[in-house]
C-alpha positions as CSV (number, residue, x, y, z in Angstrom):
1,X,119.0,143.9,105.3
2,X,121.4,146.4,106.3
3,X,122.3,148.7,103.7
4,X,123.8,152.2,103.1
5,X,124.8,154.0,100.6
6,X,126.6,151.6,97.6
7,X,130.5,151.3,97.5
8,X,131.8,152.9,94.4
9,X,132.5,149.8,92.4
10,X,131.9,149.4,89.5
11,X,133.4,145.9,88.2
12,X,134.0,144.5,84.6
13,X,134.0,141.1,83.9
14,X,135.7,140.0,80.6
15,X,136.2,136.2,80.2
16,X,139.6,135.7,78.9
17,X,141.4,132.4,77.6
18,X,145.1,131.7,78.6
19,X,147.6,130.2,76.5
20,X,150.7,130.5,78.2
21,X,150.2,128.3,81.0
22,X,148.9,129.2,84.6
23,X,150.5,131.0,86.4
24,X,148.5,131.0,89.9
25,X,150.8,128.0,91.7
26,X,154.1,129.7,90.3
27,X,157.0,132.0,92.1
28,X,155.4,132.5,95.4
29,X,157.3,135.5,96.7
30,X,159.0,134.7,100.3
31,X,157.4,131.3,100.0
32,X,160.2,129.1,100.2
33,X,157.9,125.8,99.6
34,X,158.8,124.0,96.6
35,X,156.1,122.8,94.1
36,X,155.6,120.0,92.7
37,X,156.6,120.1,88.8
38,X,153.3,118.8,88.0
39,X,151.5,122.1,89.3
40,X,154.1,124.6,87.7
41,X,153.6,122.8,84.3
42,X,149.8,123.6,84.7
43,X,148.3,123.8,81.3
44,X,144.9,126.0,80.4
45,X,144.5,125.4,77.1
46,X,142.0,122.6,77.9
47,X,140.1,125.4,79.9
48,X,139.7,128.8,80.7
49,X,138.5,131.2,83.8
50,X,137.1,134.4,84.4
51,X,139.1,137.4,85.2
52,X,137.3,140.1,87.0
53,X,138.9,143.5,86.4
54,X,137.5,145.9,88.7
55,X,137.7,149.8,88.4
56,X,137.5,151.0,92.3
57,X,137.0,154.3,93.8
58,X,137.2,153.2,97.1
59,X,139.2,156.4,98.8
60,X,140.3,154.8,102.1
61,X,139.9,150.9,104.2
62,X,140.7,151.3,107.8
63,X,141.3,147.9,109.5
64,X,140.5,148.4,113.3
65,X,143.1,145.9,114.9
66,X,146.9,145.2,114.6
67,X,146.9,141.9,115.7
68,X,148.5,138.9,113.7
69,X,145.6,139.1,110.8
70,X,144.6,142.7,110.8
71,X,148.6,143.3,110.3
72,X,148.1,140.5,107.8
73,X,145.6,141.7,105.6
74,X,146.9,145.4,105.3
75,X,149.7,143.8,103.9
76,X,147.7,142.0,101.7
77,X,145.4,144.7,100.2
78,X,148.1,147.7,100.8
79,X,150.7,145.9,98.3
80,X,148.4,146.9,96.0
81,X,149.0,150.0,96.3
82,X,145.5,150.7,98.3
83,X,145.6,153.5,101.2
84,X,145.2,151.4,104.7
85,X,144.9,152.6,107.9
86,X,145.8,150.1,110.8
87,X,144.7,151.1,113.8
88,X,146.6,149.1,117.1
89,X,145.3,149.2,120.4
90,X,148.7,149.6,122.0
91,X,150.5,153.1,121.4
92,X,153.7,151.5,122.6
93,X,153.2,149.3,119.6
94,X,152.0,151.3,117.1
95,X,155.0,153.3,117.5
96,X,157.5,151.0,117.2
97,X,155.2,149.8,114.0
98,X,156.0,153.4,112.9
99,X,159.4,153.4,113.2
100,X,160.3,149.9,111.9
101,X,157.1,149.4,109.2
102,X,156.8,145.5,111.0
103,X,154.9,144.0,113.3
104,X,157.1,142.6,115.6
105,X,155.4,141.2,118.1
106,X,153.1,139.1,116.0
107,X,154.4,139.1,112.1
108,X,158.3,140.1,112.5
109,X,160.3,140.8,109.6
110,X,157.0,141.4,107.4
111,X,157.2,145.2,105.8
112,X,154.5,146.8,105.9
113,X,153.4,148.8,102.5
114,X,153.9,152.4,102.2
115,X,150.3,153.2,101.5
116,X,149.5,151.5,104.8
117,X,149.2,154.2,107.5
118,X,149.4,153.1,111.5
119,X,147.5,154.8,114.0
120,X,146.4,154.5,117.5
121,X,143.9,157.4,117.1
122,X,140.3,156.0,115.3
123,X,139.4,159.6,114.4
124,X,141.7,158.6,111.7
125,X,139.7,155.3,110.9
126,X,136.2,157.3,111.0
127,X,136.3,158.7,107.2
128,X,137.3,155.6,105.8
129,X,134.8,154.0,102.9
130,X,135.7,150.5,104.8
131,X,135.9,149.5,108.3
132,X,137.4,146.4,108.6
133,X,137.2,144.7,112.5
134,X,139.7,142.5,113.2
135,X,139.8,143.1,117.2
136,X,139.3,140.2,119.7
137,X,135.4,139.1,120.3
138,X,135.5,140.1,124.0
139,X,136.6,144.1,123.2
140,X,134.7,144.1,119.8
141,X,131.6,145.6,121.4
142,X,133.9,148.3,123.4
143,X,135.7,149.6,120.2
144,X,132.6,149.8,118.3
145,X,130.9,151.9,120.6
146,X,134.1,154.2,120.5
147,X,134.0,154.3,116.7
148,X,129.9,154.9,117.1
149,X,129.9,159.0,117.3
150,X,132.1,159.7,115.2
151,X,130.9,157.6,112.6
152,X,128.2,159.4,111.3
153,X,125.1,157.8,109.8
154,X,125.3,155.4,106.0
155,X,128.9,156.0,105.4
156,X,131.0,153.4,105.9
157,X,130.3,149.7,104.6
158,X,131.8,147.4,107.9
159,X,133.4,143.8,107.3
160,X,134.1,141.9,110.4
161,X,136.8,139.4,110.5
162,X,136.1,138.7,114.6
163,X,135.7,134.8,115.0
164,X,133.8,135.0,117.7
165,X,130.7,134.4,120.3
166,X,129.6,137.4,122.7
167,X,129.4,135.8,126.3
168,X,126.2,135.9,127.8
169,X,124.3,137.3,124.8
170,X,124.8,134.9,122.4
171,X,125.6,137.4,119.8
172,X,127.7,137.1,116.4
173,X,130.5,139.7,115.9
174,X,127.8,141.0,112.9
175,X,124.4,141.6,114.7
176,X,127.0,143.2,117.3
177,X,127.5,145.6,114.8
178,X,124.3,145.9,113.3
179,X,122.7,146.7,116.8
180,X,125.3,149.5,117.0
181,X,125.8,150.9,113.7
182,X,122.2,150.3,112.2
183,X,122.3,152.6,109.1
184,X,125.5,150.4,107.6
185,X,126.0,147.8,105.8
186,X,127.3,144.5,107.5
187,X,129.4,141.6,105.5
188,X,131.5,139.1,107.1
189,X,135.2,137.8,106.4
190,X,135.8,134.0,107.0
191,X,137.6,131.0,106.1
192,X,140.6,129.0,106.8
193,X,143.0,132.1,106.6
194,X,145.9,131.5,108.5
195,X,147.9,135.3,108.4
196,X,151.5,133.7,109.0
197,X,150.5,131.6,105.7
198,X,148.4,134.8,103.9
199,X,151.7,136.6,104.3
200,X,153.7,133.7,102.5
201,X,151.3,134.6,99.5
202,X,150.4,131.3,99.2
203,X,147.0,131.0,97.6
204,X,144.1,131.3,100.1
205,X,140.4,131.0,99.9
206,X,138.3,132.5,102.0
207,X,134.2,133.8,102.0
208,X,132.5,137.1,102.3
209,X,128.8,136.8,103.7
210,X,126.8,139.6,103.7
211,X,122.5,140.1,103.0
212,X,123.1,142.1,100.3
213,X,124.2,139.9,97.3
214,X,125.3,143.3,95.4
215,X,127.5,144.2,98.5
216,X,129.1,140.7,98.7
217,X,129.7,140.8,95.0
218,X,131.5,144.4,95.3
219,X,133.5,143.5,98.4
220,X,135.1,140.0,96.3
221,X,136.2,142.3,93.3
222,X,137.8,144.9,95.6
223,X,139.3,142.5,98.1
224,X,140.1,139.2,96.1
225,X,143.0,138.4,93.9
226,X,144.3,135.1,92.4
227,X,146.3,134.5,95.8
228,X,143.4,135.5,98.1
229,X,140.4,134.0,96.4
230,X,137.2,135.0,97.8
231,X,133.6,133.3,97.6
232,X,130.6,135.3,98.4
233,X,127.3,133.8,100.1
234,X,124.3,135.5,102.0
235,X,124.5,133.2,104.5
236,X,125.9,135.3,107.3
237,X,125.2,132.9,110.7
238,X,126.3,129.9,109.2
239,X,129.9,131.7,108.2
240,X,129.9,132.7,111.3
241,X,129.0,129.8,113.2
242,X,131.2,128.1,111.5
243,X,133.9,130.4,111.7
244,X,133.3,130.7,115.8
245,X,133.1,127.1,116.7
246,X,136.0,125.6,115.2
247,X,138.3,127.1,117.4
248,X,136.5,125.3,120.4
249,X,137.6,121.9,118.5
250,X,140.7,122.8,117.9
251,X,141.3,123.3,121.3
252,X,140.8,119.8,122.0
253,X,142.5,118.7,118.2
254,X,145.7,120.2,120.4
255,X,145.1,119.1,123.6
256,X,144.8,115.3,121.6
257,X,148.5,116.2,120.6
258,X,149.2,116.9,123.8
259,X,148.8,114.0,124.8
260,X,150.1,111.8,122.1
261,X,147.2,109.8,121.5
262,X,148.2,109.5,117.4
263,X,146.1,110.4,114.1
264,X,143.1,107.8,114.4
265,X,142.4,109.5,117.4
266,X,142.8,113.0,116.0
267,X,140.8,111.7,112.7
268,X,137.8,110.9,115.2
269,X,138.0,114.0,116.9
270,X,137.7,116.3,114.3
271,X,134.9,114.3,112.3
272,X,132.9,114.6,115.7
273,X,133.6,118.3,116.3
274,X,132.2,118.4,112.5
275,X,129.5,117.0,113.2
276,X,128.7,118.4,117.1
277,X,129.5,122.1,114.9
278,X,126.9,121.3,112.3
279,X,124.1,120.0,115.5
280,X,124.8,123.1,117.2
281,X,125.4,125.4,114.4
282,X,122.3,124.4,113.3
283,X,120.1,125.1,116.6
284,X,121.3,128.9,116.4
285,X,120.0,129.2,112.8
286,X,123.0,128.2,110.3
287,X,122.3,126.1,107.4
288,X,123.9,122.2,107.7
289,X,125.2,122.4,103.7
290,X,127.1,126.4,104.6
291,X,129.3,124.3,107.1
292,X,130.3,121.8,104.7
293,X,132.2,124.7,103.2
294,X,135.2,127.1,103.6
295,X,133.7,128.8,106.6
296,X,133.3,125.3,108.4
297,X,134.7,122.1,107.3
298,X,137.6,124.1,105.9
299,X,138.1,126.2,108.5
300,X,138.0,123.4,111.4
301,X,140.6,121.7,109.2
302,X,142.7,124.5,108.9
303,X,143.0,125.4,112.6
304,X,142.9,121.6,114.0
305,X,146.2,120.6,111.9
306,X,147.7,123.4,111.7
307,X,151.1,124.4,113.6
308,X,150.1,127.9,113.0
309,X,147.0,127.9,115.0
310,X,147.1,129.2,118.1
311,X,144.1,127.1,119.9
312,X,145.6,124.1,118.8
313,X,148.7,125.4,120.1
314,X,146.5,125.7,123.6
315,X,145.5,122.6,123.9
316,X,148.5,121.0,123.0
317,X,150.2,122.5,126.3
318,X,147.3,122.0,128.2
319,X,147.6,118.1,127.0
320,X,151.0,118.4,128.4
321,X,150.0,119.6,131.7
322,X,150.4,123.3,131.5
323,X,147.6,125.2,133.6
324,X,145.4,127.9,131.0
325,X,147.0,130.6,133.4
326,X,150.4,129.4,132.5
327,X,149.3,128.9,128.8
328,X,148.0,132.8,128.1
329,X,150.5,134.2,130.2
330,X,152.8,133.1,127.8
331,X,150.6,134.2,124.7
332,X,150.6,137.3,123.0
333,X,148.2,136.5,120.8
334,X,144.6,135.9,121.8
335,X,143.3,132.1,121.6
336,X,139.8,132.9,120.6
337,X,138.5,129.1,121.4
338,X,139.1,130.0,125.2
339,X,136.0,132.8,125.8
340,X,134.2,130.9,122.5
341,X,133.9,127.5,124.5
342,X,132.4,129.9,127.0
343,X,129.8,131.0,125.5
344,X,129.3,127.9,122.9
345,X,128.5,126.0,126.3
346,X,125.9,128.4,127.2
347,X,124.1,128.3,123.8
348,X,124.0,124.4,124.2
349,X,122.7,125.0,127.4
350,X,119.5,127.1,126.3
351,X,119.2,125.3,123.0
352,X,119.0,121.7,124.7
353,X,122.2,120.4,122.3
354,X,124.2,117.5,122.5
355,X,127.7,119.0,122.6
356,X,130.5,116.5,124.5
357,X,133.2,117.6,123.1
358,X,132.0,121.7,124.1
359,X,131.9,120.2,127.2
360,X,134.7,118.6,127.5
361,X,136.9,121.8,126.5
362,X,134.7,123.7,128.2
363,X,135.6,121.7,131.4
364,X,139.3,121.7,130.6
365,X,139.4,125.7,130.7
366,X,136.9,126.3,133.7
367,X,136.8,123.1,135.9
368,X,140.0,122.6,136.1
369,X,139.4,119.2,134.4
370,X,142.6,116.6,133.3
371,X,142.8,116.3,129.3
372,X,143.4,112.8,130.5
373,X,139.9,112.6,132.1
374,X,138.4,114.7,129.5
375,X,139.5,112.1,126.8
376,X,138.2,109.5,128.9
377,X,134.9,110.4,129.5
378,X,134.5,110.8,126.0
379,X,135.6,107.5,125.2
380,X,133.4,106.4,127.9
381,X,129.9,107.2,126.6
382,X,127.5,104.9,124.5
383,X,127.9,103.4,121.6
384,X,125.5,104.5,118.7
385,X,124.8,104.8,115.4
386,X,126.8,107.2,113.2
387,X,125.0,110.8,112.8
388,X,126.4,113.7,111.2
């Protein structure tokens, strides 16, 4: 168990009974979706919730990454008046950020907060109470190893919100940091959280994993709200296992659409991946029942449907006959199914797993496979039983 010093929560929890109606499905802000009359007329007063009021002392949450969902969650916790720092890679970036208070290049016309500081210096991350990762899988390592020295020892508590699988270790983004940053406590961010719909403040569930129970329960009162609703478990590989995976399937939910092959086909697809996620997931150490939650089943249904994904959105033009180079040359963002399937393939590999579909993607990206063969050959092996 990773633990350093506790985060200055202390949380009270009143049960309250509404009478007015709910008001969680009603005047979503910038939302532009309209609700059915059914949800806004929402009555409580055949029930009741809990509302968790929580008295933080929290100074400062850095958020190392100002991609599409670190910009996306220091809007989310900085309209609440909480002091952010963002910290971007690029300095060209960061100053327009600056100069504009958007993210152009990946959220436009969303203002940032004014408690939300950017920065392309992490000396102004390194006193923060939380670090927040939201950098790409293949340059988490690299950052954190920057951050390392100047960290200091039991400080900061560290969430990662990396979806990812280290290449040729194996690693998660969280024993990543662990083997850096022993001294701190490690949680994990996951869930089928698509930023350009967090930003919509739609409501959102998501999960927080971390060994600590007392961590995970801190982190959901400081974090959550009744738009971003947050689940805590100690189940840390399985959320991210889960979390990891999926965008390998999605890669081939998109290159389905690619190729216009229709929902039965997508409907099979998916339930597969689900299961070929669960087999594999399993054989590194998750728990079957965690993926049958937010973190897995939700997730993978998120990012396989979604127009908003962005490895569906690769294999959609690889269905189409666009070339990967042609596909991320294009891309600002960063598909993380592409290295994932990479290194998924290699697990199943060592682990002796059944994983076509891996394969299959995993052929697509690096073989130079045809989605049109790839589809094939997977309509080509035997018949069998059912097995999830």
């Amino acid at each position: 168990m990773f633990r350093s010093r506790p985060l200055r929560l202390q949380l009270d929890v009143r049960k309250t009974y509404q009478r007015n109606g709910d008001v969680l499905f009603l005047s979503l802000p910038g939302c532009g979706c309209g609700l059915s009359s059914s949800l806004q007329s929402l009555s409580s007063g055949a029930r009741h919730r809990a509302t968790v009021q929580a008295k933080v002392n929290i100074d400062k949450t850095a958020i190392i990454g100002a991609g599409s969902w670190g910009t996306a969650l220091a809007w989310l916790w900085g309209r609440a008046g909480r002091q952010i720092s963002l910290w971007g890679n690029s300095a060209g970036r960061v100053k327009r950020m600056r100069k504009t208070r958007e993210n152009s290049d990946y959220l436009p016309k969303l203002k940032l907060p004014d408690s939300v500081t950017v920065t392309h210096e992490l000396r102004d991350c390194v006193d923060a109470d939380l670090l927040v990762f939201v950098t790409p899988s293949t340059v988490l390592r690299t950052i954190a190893m920057r951050l390392k020295g100047a960290l200091g020892k039991g400080q900061a508590v560290l969430l990662s919100c990396t979806k990812g699988i280290e290449h040729g270790t194996g690693m998660r983004m969280s024993e990543i940091l662990g083997k850096i940053f022993p001294d701190h406590t490690v949680a994990v961010l996951s869930g089928p959280n698509l930023a350009a719909e967090v930003v919509r403040n739609v409501p959102t569930a998501t999960v927080i994993a971390c060994r600590d129970p007392e961590c995970a329960a801190d982190l959901q009162g400081f974090l959550g709200s009744s738009r971003f609703r947050i689940y805590t478990t100690e189940d840390v590989t399985s959320v991210e296992l889960g979390g990891a995976l999926k965008n390998v399937f999605a890669i081939a939910a998109g290159a389905s659409d690619g190729l216009g092959l229709g929902d039965n086909t997508k409907a099979a697809l998916v339930t597969r991946s689900l299961a070929e996620l669960i087999r594999l997931g399993s054989a590194m150490g998750g728990n079957f029942r965690t993926f049958y939650g937010l973190s897995g089943v939700g997730d993978l249904i998120a990012t396989c449907f979604s127009r908003h994904s962005r490895n569906r959105r690769v294999g959609e033009h690889l269905g189409r006959g666009q070339t990967l180079q042609q596909i991320t040359s294009a891309m600002q963002m960063v598909a993380e199914g592409i290295p994932t399937a990479k290194s998924a393939f290699q697990c199943a590999r060592k682990l002796n797993i059944d994983t076509p579909i891996t394969d299959e993607v995993y052929a697509l990206l690096y073989e130079g496979k045809t989605p049109v063969q790839a589809m094939q050959d997977l309509l080509e092996r035997d018949q069998k039983a059912e097995q999830v």
